[in-house]
C-alpha positions in Angstrom: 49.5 157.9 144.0 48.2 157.1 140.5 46.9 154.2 138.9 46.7 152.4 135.9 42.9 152.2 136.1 43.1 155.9 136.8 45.8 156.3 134.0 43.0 154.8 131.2 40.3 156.7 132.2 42.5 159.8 131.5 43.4 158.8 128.7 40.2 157.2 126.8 38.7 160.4 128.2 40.4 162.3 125.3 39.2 162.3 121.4 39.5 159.4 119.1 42.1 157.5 122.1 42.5 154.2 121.8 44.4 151.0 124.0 46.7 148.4 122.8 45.0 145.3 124.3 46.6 144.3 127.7 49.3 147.1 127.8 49.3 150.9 128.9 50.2 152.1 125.3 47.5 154.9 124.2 47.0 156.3 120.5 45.6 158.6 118.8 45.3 159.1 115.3 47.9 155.9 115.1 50.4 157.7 117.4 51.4 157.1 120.8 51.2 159.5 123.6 51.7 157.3 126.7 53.7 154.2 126.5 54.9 151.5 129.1 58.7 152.1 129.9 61.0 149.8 128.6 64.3 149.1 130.6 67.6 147.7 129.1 68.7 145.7 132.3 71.3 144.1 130.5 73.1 145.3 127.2 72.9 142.1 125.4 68.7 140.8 126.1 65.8 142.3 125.3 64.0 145.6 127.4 62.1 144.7 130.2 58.7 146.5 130.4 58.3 149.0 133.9 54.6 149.1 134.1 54.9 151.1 136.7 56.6 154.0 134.7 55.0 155.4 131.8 57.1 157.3 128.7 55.1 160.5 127.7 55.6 162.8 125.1 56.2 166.8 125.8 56.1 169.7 123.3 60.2 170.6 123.8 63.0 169.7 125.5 62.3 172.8 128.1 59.1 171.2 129.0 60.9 168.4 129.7 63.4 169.8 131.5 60.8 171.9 133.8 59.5 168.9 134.2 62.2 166.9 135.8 63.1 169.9 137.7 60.3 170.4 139.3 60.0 166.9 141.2 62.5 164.2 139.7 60.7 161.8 142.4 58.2 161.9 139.6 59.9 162.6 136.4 63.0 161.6 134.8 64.8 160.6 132.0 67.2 158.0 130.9 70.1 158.1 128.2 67.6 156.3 125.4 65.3 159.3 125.3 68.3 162.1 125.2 67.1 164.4 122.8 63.7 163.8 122.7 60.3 165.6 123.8 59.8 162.4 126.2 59.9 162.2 129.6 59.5 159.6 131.9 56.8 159.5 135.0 56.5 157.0 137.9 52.9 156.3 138.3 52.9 155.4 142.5 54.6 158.7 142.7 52.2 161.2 140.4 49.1 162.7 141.9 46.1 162.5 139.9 45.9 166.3 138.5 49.4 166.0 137.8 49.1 163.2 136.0 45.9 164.3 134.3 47.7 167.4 133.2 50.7 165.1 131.8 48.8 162.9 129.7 46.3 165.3 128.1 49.8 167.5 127.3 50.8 164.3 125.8 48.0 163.4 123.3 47.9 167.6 122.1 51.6 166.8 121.2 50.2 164.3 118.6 46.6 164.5 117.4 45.7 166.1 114.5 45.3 169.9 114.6 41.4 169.0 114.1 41.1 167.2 117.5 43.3 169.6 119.7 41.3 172.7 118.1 44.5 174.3 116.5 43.3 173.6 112.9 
């Protein structure tokens, strides 16, 4: 089991990361990589936030789909994110090098070529 303490130390661990005050929503470079999830409950009021799961980007849709396949206690999707290199992760379900491994995958996704060493 993950937490959110353990969450932000991944995460500010890696190059030019920073926090939106008060919320799980890393950047780097002005682009997220690890966002809180946001559930519609109901059709008609706004998204309620799921600390608790975090959004996070992969490189491709196989990723993601390895991903879900390989433990969809952990990782899953919902309709909003068909399509996209995002998958979902509960946090009291992810095991620290899995979740270590997630994130930093994440923020390669969208740093600049310079920080990730690909320039």
């Amino acid at each position: 089991m993950a937490t959110f303490e353990e969450l932000r130390s991944i995460a500010m661990a890696l190059p030019q990361t920073t926090q939106v005050e008060g919320d799980p929503l890393f950047l780097v470079a002005g682009k997220q990589f690890v966002w809180t999830w946001r559930e519609r409950v109901h059709p008609k009021k706004t998204k309620v936030p799921r600390p608790e799961v975090l959004a996070v980007r992969v490189p491709d849709q196989q990723d993601k789909a390895a991903l879900i396949s390989s433990d969809p206690t952990v990782f899953f999707t919902e309709s909003h994110y068909d399509g996209y290199p995002i998958v979902l992760v509960r946090l009291p379900q992810i095991g620290l090098p899995a979740l270590t491994e997630v994130v930093q995958d994440s923020w390669r996704c969208v740093a600049p070529p310079e920080l990730t060493g690909t320039a």
